[in-house]
N, C-alpha and C positions, 0 to 999 in steps of 0.2 A: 696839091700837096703843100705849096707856100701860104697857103688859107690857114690850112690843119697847123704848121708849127709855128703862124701867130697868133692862134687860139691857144697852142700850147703856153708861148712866151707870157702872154697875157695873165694865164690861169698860174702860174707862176710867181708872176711879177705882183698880183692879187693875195694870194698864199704869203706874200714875204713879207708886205705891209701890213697884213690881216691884222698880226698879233701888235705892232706899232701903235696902231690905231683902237684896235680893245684897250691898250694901258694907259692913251691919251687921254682917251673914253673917259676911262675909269679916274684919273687923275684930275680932271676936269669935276666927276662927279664928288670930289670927297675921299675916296678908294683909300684907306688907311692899309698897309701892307706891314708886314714884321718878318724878320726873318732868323731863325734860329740854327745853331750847329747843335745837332743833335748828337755828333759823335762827343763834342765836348761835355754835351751835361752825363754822357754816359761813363765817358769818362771820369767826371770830377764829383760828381753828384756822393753825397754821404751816402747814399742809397750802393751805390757801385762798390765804393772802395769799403765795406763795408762786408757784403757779399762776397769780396775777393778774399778777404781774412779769413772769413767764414769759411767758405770753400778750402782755405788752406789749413783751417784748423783742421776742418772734418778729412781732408786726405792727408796731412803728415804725416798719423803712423801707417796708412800703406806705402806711402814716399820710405820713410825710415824701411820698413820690411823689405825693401824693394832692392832699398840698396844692402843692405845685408844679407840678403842674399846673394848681389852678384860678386861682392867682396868676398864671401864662403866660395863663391864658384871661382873665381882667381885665383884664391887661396889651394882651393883643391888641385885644382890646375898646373899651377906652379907644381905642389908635391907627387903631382902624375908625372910631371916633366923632369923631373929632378930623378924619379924611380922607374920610368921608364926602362932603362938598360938594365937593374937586376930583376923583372918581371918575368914572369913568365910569358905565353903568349897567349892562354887562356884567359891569365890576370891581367892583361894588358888589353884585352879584347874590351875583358867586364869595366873596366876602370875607364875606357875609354866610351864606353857602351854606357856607364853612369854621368859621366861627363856631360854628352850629347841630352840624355833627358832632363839631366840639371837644366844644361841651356833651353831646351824649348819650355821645363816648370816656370823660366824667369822669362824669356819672351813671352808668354801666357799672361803670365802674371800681367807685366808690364801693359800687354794690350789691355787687359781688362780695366786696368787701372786708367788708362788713356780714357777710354771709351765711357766708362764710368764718372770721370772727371768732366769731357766732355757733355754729358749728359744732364751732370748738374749746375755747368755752369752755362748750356744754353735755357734750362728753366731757368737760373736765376738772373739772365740776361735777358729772357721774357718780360720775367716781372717787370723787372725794370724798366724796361723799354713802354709796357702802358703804366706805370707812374708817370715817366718821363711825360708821353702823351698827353694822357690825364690835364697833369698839371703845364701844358703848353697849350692847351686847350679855352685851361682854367683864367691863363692870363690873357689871350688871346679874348677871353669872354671878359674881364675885368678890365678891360685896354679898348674896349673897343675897335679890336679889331676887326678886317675885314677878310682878308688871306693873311697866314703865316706861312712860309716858304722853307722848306728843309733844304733837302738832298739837292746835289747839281747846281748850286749857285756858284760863281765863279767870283763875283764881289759883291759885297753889298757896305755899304756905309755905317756908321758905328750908329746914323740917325735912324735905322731900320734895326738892328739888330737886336734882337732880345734874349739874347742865349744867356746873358749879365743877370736881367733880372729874371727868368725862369730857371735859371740852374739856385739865387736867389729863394727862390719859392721852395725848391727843392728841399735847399737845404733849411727851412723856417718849418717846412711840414716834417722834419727827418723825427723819430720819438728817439730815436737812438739804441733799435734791439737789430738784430738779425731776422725780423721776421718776414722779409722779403723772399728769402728762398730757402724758409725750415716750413 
């Protein structure tokens, strides 16, 4: 049994250097490395903030509808509350009965509206995302690089980082329309 758990410790202790010694390796051979934040060019990219206008043009007037309608349903509202006491109890029923289907015609709405919003702005967060690629690729090829490194890096040095000059690219390749996500 004390054989077994220092074959374990071993295979272990093997496993923890593994990776040490590949980037020695690699460092040794030349290994040119880059590392880029991807949320930032997704963020800042002409391409992004671009698409977000876009997307705001294309749904403000279901926004505007949306909300004039729940202003007409307050509205009503109020004057149910206000007339409640000389109603009858038929009329009071209906009024209250039109009330309730107002509210679920605007909860409806409003989901549709979420859902529909949502929908275009994970295509045009698609797109974006292989330009973004695309062109981190593109300088990664023009850089000679060897790995670029996204997601899950905890630091890297300003001498690695490329997100400066590929957000750079981004915005040199930008034409300047919305044809990203029409």
């Amino acid at each position: 049994m004390k054989l077994r758990s220092s074959y374990l410790v071993m295979a272990f202790a093997v496993l923890a250097v593994a990776p040490m010694s590949v980037f020695a390796q690699a460092a040794a051979d030349g290994l040119t490395i880059g590392v880029v934040n991807v949320g930032r060019l997704l963020q800042e990219a002409p391409q992004a903030q671009d698409a977000r206008e876009a997307l705001e043009d294309e749904f403000a007037p279901r926004r505007r509808e949306i909300v004039a309608l729940q202003a007409e349903f307050e509205k009503k509202g109020a004057t149910m509350q206000k007339d409640l006491e000389v109603m009858g109890a038929e009329e009071r029923e209906n009024a209250q009965r039109d009330l309730r289907n107002d509210e679920r015609a605007i909860l409806r709405a409003q989901n549709e509206f979420r859902e529909d919003l949502d929908l275009r702005n994970n295509e045009a967060i698609g797109a974006i995302q292989q330009e973004v690629l695309r062109e981190i690729a593109a300088y990664g090829d023009s850089q000679g690089l060897d790995i670029i490194l996204a997601d899950g890096i905890v630091y890297a040095s300003d001498k690695v980082d490329i997100t400066e000059a590929v957000l750079a690219r981004l915005r040199g390749s930008y034409k300047g329309s919305r044809s990203v996500i029409e």
